[in-house]
C-alpha positions in Angstrom: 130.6 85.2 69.0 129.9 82.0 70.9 130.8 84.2 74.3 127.9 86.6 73.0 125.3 83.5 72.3 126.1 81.8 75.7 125.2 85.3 77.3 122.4 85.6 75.4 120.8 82.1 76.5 122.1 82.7 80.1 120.3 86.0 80.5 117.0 84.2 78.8 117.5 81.4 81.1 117.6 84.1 84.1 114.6 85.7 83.0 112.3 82.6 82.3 113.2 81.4 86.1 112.5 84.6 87.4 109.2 84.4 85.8 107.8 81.6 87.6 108.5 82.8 91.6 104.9 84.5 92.8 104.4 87.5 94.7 104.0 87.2 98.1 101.4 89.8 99.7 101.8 91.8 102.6 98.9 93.1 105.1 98.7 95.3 108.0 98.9 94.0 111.3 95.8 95.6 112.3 92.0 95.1 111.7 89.3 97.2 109.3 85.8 96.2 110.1 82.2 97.7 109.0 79.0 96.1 111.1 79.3 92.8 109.7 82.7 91.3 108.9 86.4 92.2 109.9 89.8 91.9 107.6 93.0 92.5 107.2 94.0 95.4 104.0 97.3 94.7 101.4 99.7 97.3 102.2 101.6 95.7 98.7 100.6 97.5 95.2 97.6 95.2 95.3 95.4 97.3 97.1 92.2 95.0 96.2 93.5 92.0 98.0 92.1 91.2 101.9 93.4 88.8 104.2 91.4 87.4 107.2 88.3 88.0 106.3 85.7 86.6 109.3 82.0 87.7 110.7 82.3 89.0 114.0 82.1 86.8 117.3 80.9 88.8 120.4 81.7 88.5 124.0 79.3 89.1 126.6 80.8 92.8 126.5 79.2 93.1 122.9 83.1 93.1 121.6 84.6 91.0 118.7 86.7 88.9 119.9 88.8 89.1 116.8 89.1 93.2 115.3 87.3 94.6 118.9 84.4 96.2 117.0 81.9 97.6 119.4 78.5 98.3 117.9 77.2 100.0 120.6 80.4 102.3 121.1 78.6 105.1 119.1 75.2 104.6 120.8 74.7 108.0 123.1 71.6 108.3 125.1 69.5 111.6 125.5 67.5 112.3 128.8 64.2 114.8 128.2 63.7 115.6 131.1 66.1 116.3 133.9 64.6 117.3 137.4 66.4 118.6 140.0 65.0 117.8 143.4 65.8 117.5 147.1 65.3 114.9 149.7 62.9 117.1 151.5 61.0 117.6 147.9 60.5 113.7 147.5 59.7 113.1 150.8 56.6 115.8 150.3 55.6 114.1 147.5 55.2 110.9 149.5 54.4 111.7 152.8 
């Protein structure tokens, strides 16, 4: 019977002591960004926790120096008009 307590109390004692250790998150190695800020996304079973979370800082190259958003990346440009002409065309027009 006393065998049976002392299990008893050493399993309590196990699980009280087990209860006090926190959980340590984990996060990918690799940037998410929208236009303003940059972070970091749990990959542990708390999915609403970030890590790094920072505005971006631009280089001269209009790059984040931190996540390497470019906000221009997406811009395309559309010419209207395209002419085709030849030297000897131009040098009508200006002669």
């Amino acid at each position: 019977m006393k065998g049976k307590i002392l299990l008893a109390c050493f399993a309590s004692i196990s699980l009280l002591a087990g209860c006090g250790q926190q959980h340590v998150h984990t996060f990918e190695s690799t940037y998410t960004f929208d236009e303003e800020y940059h972070w970091k996304k749990a990959t542990c079973e708390h999915k609403d926790e970030i890590a790094e979370l920072g505005e971006h800082t631009f280089n001269e190259d209009y790059e984040c120096t931190v996540c390497h958003y470019k906000p221009f990346a997406e811009v395309t440009y559309c010419i209207s008009k395209v002419e085709k002409r030849t030297v000897k065309d131009y040098l009508k027009d200006i002669v």
